[in-house]
C-alpha positions, 0 to 999 in steps of 0.5 A: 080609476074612481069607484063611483061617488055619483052626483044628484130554469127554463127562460123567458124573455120578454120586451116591452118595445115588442110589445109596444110594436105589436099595440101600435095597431090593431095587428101584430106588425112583428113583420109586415108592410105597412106604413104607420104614423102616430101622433100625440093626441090632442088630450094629452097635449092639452093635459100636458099643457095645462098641466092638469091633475087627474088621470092621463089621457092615451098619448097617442093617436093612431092612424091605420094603413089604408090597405089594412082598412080596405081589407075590414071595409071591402071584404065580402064575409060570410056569416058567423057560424053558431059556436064557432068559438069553442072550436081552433080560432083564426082570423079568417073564421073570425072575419064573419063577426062584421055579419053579425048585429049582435054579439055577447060575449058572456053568451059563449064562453063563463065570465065572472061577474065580479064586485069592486065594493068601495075600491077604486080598482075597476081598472084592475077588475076590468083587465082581470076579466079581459084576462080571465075571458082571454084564457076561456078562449084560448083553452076552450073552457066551458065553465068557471072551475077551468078558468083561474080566478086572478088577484085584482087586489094584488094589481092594485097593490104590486102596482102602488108605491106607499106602504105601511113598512116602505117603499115598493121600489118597484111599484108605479109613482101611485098610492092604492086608492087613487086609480090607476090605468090599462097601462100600468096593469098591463106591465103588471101582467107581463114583466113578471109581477102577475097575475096572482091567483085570488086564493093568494091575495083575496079581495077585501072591500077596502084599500087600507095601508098594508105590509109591504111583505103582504105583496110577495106572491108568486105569479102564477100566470103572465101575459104573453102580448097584448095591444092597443086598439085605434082610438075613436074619438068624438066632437058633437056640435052645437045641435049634438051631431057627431064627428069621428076622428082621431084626435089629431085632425084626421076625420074619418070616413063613415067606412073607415068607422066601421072598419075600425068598430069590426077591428074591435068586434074580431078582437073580442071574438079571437081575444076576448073582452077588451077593457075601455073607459067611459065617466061614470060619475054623472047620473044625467048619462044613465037611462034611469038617473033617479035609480042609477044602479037600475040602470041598463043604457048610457051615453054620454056626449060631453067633450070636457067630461072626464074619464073615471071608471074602467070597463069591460066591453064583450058584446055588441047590437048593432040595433040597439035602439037609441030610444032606449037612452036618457030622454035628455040625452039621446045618440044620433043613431042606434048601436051600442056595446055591451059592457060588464061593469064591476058592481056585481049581479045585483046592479045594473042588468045583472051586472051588464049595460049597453054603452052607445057606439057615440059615448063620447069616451068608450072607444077612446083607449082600448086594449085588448089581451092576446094571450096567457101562459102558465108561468113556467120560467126561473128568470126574465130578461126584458125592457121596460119594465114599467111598460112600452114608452115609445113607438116604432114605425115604419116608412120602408115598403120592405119588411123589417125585423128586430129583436132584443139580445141578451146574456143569459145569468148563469147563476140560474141553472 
């Protein structure tokens, strides 16, 4: 994504079609009764279509079964037990964040709060963090030096095409200093490439030509899954009401909202931070537009912005006023994520800010971690290394299983 130019032998076998399948929904669907349909979203058709330049739209658009949503909107819960995270987490002790007004990730477990300088790598700070707050999770970790400190410049660069010296033919068709997508990190993490440990490829405040030698790291960590979360999407009216839908014609029921916003809650409880985008470019957005690094509220309800800065969500405030919001640009009704930018301490509110629930771009593409392993493996047999392509679904009331098969190399003993 931009950075801001503010205007005014051991084996491991990997599939990324098993990770596509378990992205499809807020789930795991590995095997399970559910019938699932997805869409191309009406953004990316009409990118396609007009064949505009700029970042990609999510492809698409997800609707989830009807009995999974009851399950979030008619579940009685009970409450959020204090420091429930650092004991063995599961998704029944996570049902009681749908109790809970507020919470803050950053309260629970250490997060570092990082600087992207002039880069365009938030996407890379943004999915680093997700990471890094998956792995406290999953290790109980309660303070940073337990926490590896992952390369955002090596994503970058192990994900980029053009070097000073050659090609990197395993590289996506992008340049470093153009951005770049959850997607494309995501692959990173999994198919073999990273994450690198900061130590190995620091940061540097700048995204200058280097050798292509400079990338050959060794990955210390890998993803073992990760999803996609159910897009929300918006349309305001001309009086600046909100409608929730899912970008293809279906609109969902005030229920099914925050059905789908309590799946996003226990993900960031069980999971960790989860990494999403707004447009950060427009100081009119911001609560204090003339200071914007100031500034701790945003919201932003124009359909035809587009998204340019990747963040990361790790909280919620279910009461959090609108009144706090632009005087010239207010949401209809209280409630706000909280969400770690990438500008370091100083900015901001110490690094954080609140985003309206009705921004009209933050729960459009999301996605959240699931899990970290040591790299510990001589070889990978896997699919896709670019990443999922495609979707797989199920019309069937039976379950069904698949797999991936493979003939091992030999030559690795």
């Amino acid at each position: 994504m931009k950075r801001f130019k503010f205007y005014k032998d051991k084996v491991k076998t990997l599939s990324m079609g098993l990770f596509i399948s378990s992205i499809i929904f807020s789930g795991t669907v590995f095997a399970q009764d559910v019938e699932f349909s997805a869409n191309l979203s009406d953004d990316y058709k009409e990118w396609t279509n007009n064949k505009e330049e700029g970042i990609m739209p999510k492809t698409y658009s997800t609707n989830l079964p009807e009995e999974i949503l009851k399950e979030y909107i008619y579940e009685p819960l009970p409450s959020l037990k204090e420091g429930f995270l650092l004991k063995a987490l599961n998704l029944e002790e996570v049902s009681s964040v749908e109790d809970e007004t507020r919470y803050n990730l950053a309260e629970n477990i250490p997060i570092r709060i990082k600087h992207q300088g002039t880069t365009t790598e938030c996407w890379a700070f943004s999915l680093i963090s997700c990471m890094e707050s998956n792995f406290a999770i999953k290790n109980n970790a309660s303070n940073l030096e337990n926490i590896p400190d992952f390369s955002e410049r090596h994503m970058d660069y192990a994900t980029s095409k053009d070097f000073s010296d050659g090609i990197n033919e395993i590289g996506y068709n992008r340049s470093v200093g153009k951005g770049g997508i959850p997607i494309m990190g995501l692959s990173y993490l999994s198919n073999g490439t990273g994450a690198v440990l900061e130590q190995d490829m620091p940061f540097e405040d700048n995204e200058n030509q280097i050798l292509l030698s400079s990338i050959d790291k060794k990955a210390d960590t890998t993803i073992t899954g990760y999803k996609s979360l159910t897009g929300i999407f918006k349309e305001f009216d001309r009086n600046g009401h909100v409608k929730y839908t899912n970008g293809s014609g279906h609109y969902y029921t005030e229920e099914e909202v925050k059905a789908l916003r309590k799946i996003i809650k226990e993900n960031i409880v069980k999971n960790g931070a989860v990494t999403g985008m707004t447009a950060g470019n427009h100081v009119n957005y911001y609560n204090n537009p003339s200071e914007v690094y100031k500034s701790t509220a945003y919201f932003c309800n124009n359909p035809s912005i587009a998204r340019d800065h990747a963040i990361t969500i790790v909280g919620w405030d279910d009461n959090y006023s609108k009144e706090n919001f632009n005087e010239n640009c207010r949401p209809n009704s209280d409630g706000a994520y909280i969400i770690l930018n990438s500008y370091g301490e100083n900015m901001f509110d110490k690094g954080y800010m609140y985003v309206s629930y009705e921004d009209v771009l933050i729960e459009s593409d999301l996605y959240v971690i699931e899990g970290t392993e040591k790299v510990n493996y001589d070889k990978i047999y896997q699919n896709d290394f670019f990443g999922g392509i495609y979707s797989i679904g199920s019309t069937s009331d039976d379950t069904g299983y698949y797999a991936n098969v493979y003939s091992r190399d030999l030559s690795k003993k």
